[in-house]
C-alpha positions in Angstrom: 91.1 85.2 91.1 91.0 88.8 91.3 87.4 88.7 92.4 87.6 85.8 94.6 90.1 88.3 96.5 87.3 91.3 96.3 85.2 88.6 98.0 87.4 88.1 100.6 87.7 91.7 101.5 84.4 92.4 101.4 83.7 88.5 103.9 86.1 90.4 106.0 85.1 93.7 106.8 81.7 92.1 106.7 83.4 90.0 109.6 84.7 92.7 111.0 81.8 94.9 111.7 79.3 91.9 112.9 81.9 91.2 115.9 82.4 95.0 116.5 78.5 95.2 117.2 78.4 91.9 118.7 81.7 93.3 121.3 79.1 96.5 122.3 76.1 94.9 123.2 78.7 91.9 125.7 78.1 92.5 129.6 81.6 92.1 131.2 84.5 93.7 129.9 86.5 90.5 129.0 83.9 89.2 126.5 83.8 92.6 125.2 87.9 92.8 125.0 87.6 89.5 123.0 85.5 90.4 120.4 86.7 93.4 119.8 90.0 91.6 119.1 89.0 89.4 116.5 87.2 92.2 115.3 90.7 93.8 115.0 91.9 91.0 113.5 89.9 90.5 110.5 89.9 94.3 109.9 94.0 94.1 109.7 93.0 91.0 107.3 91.2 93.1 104.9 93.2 96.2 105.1 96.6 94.2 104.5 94.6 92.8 101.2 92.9 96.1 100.1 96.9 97.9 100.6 98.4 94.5 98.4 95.3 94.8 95.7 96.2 98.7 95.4 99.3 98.6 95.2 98.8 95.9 92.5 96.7 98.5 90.6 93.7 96.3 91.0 91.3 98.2 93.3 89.0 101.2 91.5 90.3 104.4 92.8 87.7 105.6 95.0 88.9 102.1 97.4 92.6 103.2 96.9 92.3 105.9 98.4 90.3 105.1 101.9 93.6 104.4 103.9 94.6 107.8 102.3 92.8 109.6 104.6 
């Protein structure tokens, strides 16, 4: 289970920074805007999971301490 949930993270930031790249190279602004959204949206997804798995004790501490910063 626990690495089905490293998965995860990793499909969503993965997610994540395809649709950020994919939001820069849109013509009008709304595309742009929309992309960038879900973009947000799955990196909230993976940072809400990376907080839950370290505060679980489960993530190595060099990926603890990212949102530390």
């Amino acid at each position: 289970m626990k690495q089905q949930l490293f998965e995860l993270v990793d499909k969503w930031e993965k997610s994540a920074r395809f649709a950020f790249l994919s939001a820069g190279e849109q013509k009008d602004d709304f595309g742009r805007r929309f992309i960038d959204h879900g973009a947000m949206c799955y990196m909230n997804c993976a940072t809400d999971l990376k907080e839950v798995l370290a505060s679980a004790g489960l993530l190595p501490s060099a990926i603890q301490g990212e949102g530390q910063k």
